[in-house]
N, C-alpha and C positions, 0 to 999 in steps of 0.2 A: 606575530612573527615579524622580527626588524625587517628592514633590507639586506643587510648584512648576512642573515639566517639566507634568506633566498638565495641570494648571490655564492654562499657556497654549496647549499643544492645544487645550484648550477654546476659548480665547479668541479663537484666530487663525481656530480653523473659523467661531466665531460672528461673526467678521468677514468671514464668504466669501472666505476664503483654501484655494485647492486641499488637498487632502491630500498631493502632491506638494512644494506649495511649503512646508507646515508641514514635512515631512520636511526636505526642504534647507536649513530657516532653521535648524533646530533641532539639524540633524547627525543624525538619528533612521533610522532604516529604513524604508518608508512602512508597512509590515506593525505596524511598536509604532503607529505615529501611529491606523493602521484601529483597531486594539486597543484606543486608549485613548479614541478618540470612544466605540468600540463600546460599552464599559463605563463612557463618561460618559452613554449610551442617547443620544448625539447622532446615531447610523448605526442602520440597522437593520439586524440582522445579516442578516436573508431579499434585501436589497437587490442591485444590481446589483456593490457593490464587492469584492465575491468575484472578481475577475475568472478568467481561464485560471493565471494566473500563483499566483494564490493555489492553486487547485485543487491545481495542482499540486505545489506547493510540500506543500501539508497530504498530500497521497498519498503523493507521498514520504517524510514527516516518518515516517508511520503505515508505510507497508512497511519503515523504517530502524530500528523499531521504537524511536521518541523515544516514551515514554510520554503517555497520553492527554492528562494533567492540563498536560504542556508544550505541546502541540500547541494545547491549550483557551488556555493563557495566550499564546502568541508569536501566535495567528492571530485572541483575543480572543472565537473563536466557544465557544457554547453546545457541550453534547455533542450535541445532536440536528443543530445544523449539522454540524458535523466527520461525524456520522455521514450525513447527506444528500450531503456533499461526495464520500466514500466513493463513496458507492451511484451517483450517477452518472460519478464517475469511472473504476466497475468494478474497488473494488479489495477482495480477497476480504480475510476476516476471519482477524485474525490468533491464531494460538494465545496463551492467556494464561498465566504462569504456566511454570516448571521443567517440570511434569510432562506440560504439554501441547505445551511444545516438544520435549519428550523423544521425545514417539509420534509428532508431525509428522513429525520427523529419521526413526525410525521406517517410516512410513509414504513419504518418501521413498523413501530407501534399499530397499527391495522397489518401490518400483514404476522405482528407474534398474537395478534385476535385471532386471525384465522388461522395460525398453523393449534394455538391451542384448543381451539372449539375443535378443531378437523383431530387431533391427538386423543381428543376427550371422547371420541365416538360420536359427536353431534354430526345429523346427516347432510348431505352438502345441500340438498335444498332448503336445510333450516340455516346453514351458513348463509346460504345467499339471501336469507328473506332478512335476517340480523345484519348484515354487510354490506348488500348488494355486491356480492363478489360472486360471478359466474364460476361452472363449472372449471371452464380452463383455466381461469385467471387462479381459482385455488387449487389447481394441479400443478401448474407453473409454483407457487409460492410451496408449495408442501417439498416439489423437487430441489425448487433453490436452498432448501433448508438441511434436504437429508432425509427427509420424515418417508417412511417407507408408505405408499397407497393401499387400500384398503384393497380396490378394484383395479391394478393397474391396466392401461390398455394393454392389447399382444406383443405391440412393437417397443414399449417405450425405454429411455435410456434408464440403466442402472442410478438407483440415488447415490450420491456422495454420504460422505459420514453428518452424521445426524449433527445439527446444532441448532442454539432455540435465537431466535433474534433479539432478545430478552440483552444477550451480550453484546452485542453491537448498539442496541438501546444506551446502555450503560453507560457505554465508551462513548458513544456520542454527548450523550446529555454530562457527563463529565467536563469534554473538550466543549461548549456550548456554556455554561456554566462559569470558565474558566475564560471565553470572551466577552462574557456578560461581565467580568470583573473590573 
């Protein structure tokens, strides 16, 4: 985007023109147009134009693992936005770095062991002699997954919808593959 491109952002908002319609005149994306009021401090980034659309878009960006400083530039927000936007969209944090995707994959990978052995009907005292994963520790991983309990305890919370970590595997060792490059 020139300067010139900015400078009549400026111009068209300062004329009470939508951010909709400065996108359309201009051919822009509305997300550059947010961006570039933002950083002309003509929008406030705490403000309502964050919409769903945006949220989600930056959760995405940040679980597709588009590095920060992009995310910061295409959505125009601050690091404390982007990380607020996070926080209420419930999206957990992501490993930084080769060596900490390394032990994610890692950490993974033993825990779709245990959710498959515990799937397969193996009993959890043979999980844990194959594992060393205690009882809690593979109730915990069987709940983060979905996987309904065999023996649940009286109180415990409802599972979420089942998924195998197999997927998350994937996607990791994909993007990890793809910095190995």
């Amino acid at each position: 985007m020139t300067t010139k491109m900015r400078a009549d952002v400026c111009r068209m908002f300062e004329a009470d023109v939508s951010v909709e319609e400065i996108a359309d005149a201009l051919g822009l994306p509305k997300m550059t147009v947010v961006a570039v009021l933002i950083r002309a401090q003509r929008l406030d980034p705490t403000s309502d134009w964050a919409g769903p659309e945006v949220r989600t878009a930056v959760a995405e960006a940040y679980r597709n693992y588009v590095p920060m400083q992009q995310i910061r530039d295409r959505y125009g927000m601050g690091l404390q936005d982007v990380y607020r936007v996070l926080n209420e969209e419930g999206v957990p944090r992501r490993p930084v770095g080769r060596k900490a995707m390394e032990k994610q994959l890692a950490i993974l990978r033993f825990e779709a062991e245990v959710v498959d052995e515990y799937m397969a009907g193996t009993p959890i005292a043979d999980i844990w002699d194959m594992t060393g994963c205690g009882y809690d520790r593979q109730r915990m991983i069987c709940h983060k997954y979905g996987v309904p309990l065999r023996q649940p305890r009286r109180r415990s919370k409802p599972c979420g919808e089942f998924h195998h970590p197999a997927d998350e595997i994937a996607r990791l060792t994909g993007l990890l593959a793809s910095v190995n490059e």
